[in-house]
C-alpha positions as CSV (number, residue, x, y, z in Angstrom):
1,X,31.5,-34.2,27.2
2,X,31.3,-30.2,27.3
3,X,32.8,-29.7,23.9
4,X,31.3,-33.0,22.0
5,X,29.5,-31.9,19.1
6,X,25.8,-32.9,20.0
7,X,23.1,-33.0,17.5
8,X,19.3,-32.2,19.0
9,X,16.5,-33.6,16.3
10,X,13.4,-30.9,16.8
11,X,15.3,-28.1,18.1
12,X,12.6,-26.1,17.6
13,X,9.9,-28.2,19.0
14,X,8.3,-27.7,22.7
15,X,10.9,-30.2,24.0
16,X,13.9,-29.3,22.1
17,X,13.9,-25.7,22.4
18,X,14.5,-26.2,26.1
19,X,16.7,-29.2,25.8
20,X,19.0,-26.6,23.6
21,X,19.0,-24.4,26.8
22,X,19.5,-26.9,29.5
23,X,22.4,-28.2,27.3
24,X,24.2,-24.9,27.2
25,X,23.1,-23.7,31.1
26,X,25.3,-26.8,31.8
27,X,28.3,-25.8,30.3
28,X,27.5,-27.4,26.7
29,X,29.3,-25.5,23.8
30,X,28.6,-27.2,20.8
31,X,24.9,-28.1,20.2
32,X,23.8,-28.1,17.0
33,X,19.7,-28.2,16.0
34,X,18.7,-30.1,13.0
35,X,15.0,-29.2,12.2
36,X,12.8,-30.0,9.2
37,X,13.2,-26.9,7.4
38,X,16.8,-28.1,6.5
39,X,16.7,-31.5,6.4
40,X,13.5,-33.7,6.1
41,X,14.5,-36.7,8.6
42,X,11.5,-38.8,6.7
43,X,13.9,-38.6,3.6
44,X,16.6,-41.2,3.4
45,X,19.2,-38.3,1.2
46,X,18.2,-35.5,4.3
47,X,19.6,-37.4,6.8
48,X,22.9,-38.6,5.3
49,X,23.3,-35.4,4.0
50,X,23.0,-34.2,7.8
51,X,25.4,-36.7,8.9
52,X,27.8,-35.7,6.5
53,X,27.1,-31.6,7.0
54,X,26.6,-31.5,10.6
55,X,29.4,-34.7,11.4
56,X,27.8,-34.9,15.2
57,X,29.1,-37.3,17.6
58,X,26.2,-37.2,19.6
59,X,22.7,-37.9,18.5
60,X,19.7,-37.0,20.8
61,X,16.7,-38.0,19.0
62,X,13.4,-35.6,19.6
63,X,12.1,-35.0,16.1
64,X,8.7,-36.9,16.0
65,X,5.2,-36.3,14.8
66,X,3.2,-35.8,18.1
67,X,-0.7,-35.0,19.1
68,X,-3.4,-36.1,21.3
69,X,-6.1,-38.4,20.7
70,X,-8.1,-36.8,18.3
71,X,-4.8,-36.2,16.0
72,X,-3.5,-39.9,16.4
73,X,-7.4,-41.1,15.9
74,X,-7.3,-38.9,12.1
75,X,-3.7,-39.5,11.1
76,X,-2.8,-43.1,12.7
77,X,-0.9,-44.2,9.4
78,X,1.6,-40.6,9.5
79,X,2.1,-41.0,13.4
80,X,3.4,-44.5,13.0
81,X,5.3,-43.9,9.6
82,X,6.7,-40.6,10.4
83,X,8.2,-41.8,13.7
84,X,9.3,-45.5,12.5
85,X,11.4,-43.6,9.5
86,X,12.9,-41.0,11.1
87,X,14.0,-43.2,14.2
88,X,15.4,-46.3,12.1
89,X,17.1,-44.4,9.6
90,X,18.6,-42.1,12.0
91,X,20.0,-44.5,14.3
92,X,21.4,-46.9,11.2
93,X,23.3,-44.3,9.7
94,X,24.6,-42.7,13.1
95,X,26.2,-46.5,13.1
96,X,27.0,-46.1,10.0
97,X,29.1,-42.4,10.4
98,X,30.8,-44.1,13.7
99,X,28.4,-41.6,16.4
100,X,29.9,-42.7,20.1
101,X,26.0,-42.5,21.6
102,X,22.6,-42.3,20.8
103,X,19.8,-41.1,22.7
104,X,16.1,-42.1,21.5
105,X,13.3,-40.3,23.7
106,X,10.5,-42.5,23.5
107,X,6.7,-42.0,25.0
108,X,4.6,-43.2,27.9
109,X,2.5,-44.4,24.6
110,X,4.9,-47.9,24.6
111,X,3.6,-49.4,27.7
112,X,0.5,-51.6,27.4
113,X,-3.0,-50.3,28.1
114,X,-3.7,-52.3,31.4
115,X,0.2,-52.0,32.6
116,X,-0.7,-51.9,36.7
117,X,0.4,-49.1,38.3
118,X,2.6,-47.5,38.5
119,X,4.0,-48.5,35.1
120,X,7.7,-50.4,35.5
121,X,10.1,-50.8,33.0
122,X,9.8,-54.3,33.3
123,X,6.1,-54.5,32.2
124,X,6.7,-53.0,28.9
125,X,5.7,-56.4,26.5
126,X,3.0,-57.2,28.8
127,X,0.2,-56.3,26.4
128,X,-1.0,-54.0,23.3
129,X,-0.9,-50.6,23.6
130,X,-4.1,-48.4,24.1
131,X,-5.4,-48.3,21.0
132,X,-6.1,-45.0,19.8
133,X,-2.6,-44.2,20.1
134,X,-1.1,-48.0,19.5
135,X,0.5,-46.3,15.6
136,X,2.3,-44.0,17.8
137,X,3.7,-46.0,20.5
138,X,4.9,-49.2,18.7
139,X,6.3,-46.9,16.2
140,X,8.7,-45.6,18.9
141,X,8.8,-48.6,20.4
142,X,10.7,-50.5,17.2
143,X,13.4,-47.6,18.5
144,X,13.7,-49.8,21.6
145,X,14.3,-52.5,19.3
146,X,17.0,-51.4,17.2
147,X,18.7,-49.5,20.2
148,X,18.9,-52.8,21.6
149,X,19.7,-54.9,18.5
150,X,22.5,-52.7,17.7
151,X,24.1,-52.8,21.3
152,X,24.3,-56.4,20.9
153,X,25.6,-56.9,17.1
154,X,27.9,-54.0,17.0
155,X,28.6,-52.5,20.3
156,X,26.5,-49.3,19.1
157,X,25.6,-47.2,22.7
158,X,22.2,-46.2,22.2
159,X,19.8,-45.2,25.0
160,X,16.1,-45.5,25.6
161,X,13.8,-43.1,27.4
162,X,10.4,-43.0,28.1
163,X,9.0,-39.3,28.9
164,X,5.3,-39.1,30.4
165,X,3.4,-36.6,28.8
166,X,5.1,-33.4,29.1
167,X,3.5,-29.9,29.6
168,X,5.2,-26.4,30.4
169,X,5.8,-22.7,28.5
170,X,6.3,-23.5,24.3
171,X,3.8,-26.1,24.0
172,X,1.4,-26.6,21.0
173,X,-1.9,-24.9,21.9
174,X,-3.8,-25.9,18.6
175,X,-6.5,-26.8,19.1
176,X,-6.8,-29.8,16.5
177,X,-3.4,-31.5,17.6
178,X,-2.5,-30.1,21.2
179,X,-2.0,-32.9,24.1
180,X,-4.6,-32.9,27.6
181,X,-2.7,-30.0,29.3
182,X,-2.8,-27.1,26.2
183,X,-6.3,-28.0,25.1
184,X,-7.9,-27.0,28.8
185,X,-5.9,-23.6,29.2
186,X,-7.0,-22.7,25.8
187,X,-10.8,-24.3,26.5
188,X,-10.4,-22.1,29.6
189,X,-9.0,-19.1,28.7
190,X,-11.2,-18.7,25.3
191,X,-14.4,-19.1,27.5
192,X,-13.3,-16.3,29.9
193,X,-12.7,-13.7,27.3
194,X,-15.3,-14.7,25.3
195,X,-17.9,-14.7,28.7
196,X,-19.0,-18.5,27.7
197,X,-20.8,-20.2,30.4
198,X,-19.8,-23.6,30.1
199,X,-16.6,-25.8,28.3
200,X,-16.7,-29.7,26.5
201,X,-14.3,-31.6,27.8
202,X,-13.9,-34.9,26.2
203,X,-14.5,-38.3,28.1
204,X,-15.7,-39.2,31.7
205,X,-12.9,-37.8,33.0
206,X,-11.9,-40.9,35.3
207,X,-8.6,-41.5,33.2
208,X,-5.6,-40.4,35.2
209,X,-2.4,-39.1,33.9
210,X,1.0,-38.1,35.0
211,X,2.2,-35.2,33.9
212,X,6.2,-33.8,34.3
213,X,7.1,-30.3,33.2
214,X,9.2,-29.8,30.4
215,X,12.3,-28.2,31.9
216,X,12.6,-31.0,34.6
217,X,12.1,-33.3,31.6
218,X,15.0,-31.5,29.6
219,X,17.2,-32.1,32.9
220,X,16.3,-35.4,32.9
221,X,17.9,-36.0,29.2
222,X,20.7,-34.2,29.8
223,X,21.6,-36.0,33.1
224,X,21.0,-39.7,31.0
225,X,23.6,-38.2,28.3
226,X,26.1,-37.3,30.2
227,X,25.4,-40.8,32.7
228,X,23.2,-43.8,31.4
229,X,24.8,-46.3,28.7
230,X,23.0,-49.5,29.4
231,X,20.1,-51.1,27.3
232,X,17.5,-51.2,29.7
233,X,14.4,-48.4,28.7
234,X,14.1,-45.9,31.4
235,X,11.0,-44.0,32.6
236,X,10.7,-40.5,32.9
237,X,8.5,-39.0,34.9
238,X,7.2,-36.9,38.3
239,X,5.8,-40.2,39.7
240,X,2.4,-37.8,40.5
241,X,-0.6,-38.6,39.3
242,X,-4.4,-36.9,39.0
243,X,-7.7,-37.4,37.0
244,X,-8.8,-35.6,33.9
245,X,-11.4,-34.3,36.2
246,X,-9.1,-32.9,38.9
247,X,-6.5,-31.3,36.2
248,X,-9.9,-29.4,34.6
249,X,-11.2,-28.1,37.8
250,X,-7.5,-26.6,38.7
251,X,-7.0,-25.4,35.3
252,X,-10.4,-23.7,35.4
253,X,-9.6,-22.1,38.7
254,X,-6.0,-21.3,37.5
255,X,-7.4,-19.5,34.4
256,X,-10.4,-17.8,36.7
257,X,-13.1,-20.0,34.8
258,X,-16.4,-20.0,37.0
259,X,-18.6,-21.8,34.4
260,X,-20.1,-25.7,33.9
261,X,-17.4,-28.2,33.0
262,X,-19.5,-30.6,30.4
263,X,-18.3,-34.0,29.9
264,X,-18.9,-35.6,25.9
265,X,-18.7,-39.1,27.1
266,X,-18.8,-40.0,23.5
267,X,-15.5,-39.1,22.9
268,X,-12.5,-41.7,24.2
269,X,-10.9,-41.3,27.7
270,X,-7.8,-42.9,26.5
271,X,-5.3,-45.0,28.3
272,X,-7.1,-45.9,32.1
273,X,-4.6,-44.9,34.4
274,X,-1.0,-43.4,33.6
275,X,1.8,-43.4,36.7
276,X,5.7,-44.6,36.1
277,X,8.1,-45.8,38.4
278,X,10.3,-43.3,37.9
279,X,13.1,-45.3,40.9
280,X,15.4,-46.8,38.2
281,X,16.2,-43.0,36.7
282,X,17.0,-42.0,40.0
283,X,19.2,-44.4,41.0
284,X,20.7,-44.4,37.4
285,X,21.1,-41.3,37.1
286,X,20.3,-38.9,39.9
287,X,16.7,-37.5,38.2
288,X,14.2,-36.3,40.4
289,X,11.6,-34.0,39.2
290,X,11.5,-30.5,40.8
291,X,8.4,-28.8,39.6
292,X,5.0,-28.5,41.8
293,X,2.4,-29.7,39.4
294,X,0.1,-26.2,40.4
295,X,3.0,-24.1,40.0
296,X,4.0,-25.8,36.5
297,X,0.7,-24.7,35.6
298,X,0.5,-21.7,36.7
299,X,4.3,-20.6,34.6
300,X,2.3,-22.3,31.7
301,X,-1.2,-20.6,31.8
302,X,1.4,-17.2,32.5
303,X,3.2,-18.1,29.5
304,X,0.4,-19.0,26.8
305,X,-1.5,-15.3,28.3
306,X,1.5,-13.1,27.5
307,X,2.0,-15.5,23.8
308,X,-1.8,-14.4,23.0
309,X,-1.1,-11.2,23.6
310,X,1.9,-11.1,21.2
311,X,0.2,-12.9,18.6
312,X,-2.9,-10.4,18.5
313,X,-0.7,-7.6,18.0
């Protein structure tokens, strides 16, 4: 597969920029980027217009409209639209323009919000999703859908993966739509140079997450490209999980904050608990995640100190 043309939706994003570089540490010499300052994957004309501009034969599928609670609580109608509309039209006309494979990368956000732990492929239509991020997650769950639908009516090899929430150097630190991970260094790091006493942290802080850094994650794709063709979803993940509670304490001591941690216990916790099964991607093909969850942190509280120090200049 070295020299198929493959085509990486949000190449510019937090996962795709390193998804571009995994791809081309392997080996890979013809990956082309397809971002929404050329074509506008919402727009029906954008993305035929890429197909027939960019011809790939590959599609790998990041481009989505992301955030954490508070931005799927204010803009639940855009997360589900966005992502339905890019994903379906995508994946019709890569039938359409004959692409060999397809690779949708879906979200932890698909599984149910009482799925018992840790969270197996199989348990996936065992409930709703949690709801403040339901738009989200059954948006990229119709992907699941479709991938599977076409496999069956036209032989169309589309894959379906299932990334727990990712953290790592590039992520979105704003503070209005960052995920868990971003939101706590920059809570953290702001207090220290500011000489604050105390941070808000939304919730109780009794949810638990899993987290996987974003290089292992882009290793994980790349492996399922060159490997996986079957219909069954697959989870991605570190198969560690800790508390909202634990990860702000080690951020905090990471970043050198010394102050009170305050919990707003009117704002939602999320999901309950969050841990995959991450066996079946393992025995499918080979993925195992690398990355000490302190040491992930510790390259990403580096990496966002020496960005604020770029951007002040």
């Amino acid at each position: 597969m070295k020299d198929t043309l493959i085509c990486v939706t949000g190449d510019k994003g937090f996962l795709g920029w390193h998804l571009v570089h995994e791809f081309k540490e392997k080996g890979y010499t013809n990956i082309v980027g397809v971002d929404i300052d050329r074509y506008d994957l919402r727009e029906l004309k954008d993305v035929i217009r890429m197909y027939e501009e960019v011809k790939p034969t590959v599609i790998v599928h990041l481009a989505a409209k992301v955030g954490g609670i508070g931005a799927n609580k204010a803009y639940p109608g855009e997360f589900f639209y966005d992502n339905l509309i890019m994903g379906c039209q995508l994946m019709e006309y890569g039938r359409r323009f004959g692409l060999t494979k397809f690779v949708a990368i879906g979200t932890i956000c698909c599984y149910p919000k009482f799925t018992p732990v840790p969270f197996k492929e199989e348990d996936l239509w065992n409930g709703y999703p949690e709801e403040t991020n339901a738009p989200y997650g059954l948006a990229k769950k119709m992907l699941l859908v479709q991938s599977q639908a076409y496999r069956q009516q036209y032989g169309f090899n589309s894959i379906f993966l299932m990334p727990v929430n990712l953290y790592g150097p590039g992520d979105n630190f704003d503070p209005e739509s960052s995920h868990v991970i971003p939101a706590l260094i920059e809570k953290c790091i702001n207090a220290v140079e500011q000489g604050d006493d105390h941070i808000v942290v939304w919730g109780t802080g009794k949810a638990t997450r899993e987290f996987l850094f974003v290089e292992d994650c882009a290793e994980a794709i790349v492996l399922a490209t060159e490997q996986y063709n079957k219909p069954e979803p697959i989870n991605i993940g570190s198969g560690f999980e800790i508390s909202i509670k634990e990860l702000t304490i080690l951020i905090a001591q990471i970043a050198g904050f010394k102050g009170e941690i305050i919990w707003d216990t009117s704002k939602p916790d999320g999901q309950p608990r969050r841990l995959l099964d991450t066996s079946k991607a393992e025995q499918e093909f080979g993925f195992k995640a690398k990355t000490a969850f302190e040491t992930g942190i510790k390259h990403t509280i580096e990496w966002y100190l020496q960005y604020r120090k770029k951007s002040k200049k």
